[in-house]
C-alpha positions, 0 to 999 in steps of 0.5 A: 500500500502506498501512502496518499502523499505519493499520489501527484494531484494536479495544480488544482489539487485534483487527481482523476478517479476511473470509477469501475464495477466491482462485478461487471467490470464496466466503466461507470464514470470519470470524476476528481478527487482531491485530498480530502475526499479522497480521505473521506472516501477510504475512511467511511468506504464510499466514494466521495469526490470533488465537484468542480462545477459546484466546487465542493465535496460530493459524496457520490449517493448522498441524495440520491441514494445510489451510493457506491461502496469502494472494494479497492482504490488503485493508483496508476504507474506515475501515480496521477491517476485512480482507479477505484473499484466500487459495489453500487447500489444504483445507477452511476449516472445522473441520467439514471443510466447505468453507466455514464458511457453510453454513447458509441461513438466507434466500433469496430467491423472484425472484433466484437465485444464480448460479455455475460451482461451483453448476452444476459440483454440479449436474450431478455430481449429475445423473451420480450421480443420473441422474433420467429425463427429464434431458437431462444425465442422457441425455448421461452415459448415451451417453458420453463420445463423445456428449458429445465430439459435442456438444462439436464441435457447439456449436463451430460453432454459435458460429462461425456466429454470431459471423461473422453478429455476431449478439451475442445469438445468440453469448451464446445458443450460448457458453452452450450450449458452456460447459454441454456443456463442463462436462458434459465436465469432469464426465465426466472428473473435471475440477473448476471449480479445476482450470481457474481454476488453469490460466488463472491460471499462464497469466496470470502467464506473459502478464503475464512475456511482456509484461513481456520485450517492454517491456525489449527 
């Protein structure tokens, strides 16, 4: 850990703040710290920053609600920069949007992005939708017992060929099992955080585990 005495604020006293998802790992917005926000924020655990507009402390949810709780505060190599990693309890934009990058601006016709999130919208729009022709659109229209089927199906095609060792075959058929699965999730209102949340509280419980196992 370095001490914030190293951190290079600029002439105004200000250092920028890359705000990042703890879970989904998206950029939610830019903003400036100085010193004492800074301070604030690593002493109450909530992101609070310097408004250069109104030119006073701001503590990021305090009327709206949508404080963001800090997982980590990283500095960059010249140490003139922050990236601070936060759990939020609603939108980062003052728009109301999850994000304050929301505007394409360009993209590119041979590499495509690829995410959980983006693929959860997907098909949620799939079973709002429902365009014909669409496998996923059909899977919603049978029901959940189809797609509890489905489920059960792509189970075993991944044991198959993970006893074969047939590695290309395994990630060809876990790949089939997380798209069904996800399909599940849509069904029954299951969010993407909802599991990156649960598989987090386990890992803190492991790390408690292991922990005990090294004391006794």
């Amino acid at each position: 850990m370095i001490n914030i005495d190293e951190l290079k604020f600029d002439e105004k006293g200000l250092i920028p703040a890359v705000v990042v998802d703890a879970y989904s790992k998206k950029v939610l917005t830019v903003a400036y710290m100085n010193k004492e926000s800074l301070k604030i924020s690593m002493e109450k655990g909530l992101s609070c920053f310097w408004s250069r507009s109104r030119q006073e402390l701001w503590l990021k949810g305090e009327t709206s609600g949508n404080y963001q709780h800090i997982v980590s505060i990283t500095a960059d190599c010249d140490k003139d920069a922050l990236t601070v990693v936060v759990e939020k309890d609603g939108p980062a934009c003052h728009l109301g949007t999850d994000s304050c990058f929301e505007y394409p601006v360009w993209q590119s016709e041979e590499r495509h992005e690829f995410s959980l999130e983006g693929l959860y919208e997907l098909l949620e729009g799939r079973k709002k939708d429902m365009p014909e022709g669409s496998y996923t659109s059909y899977l919603f229209e049978k029901g959940l017992d189809k797609i509890l089927k489905k489920v059960g199906e792509e189970c075993t095609e991944v044991i198959i060929a993970a006893k074969a060792e047939d590695k290309a075959e395994t990630i060809y058929e876990i790949a089939d099992l997380a798209y069904h699965v996800m399909v599940l999730m849509v069904e029954n209102g299951i969010s993407v955080c909802d599991i990156q949340k649960e598989l987090a509280s386990r890992h803190i419980i492991d790390h408690k585990v292991k922990q005990e196992k090294m004391t006794h």
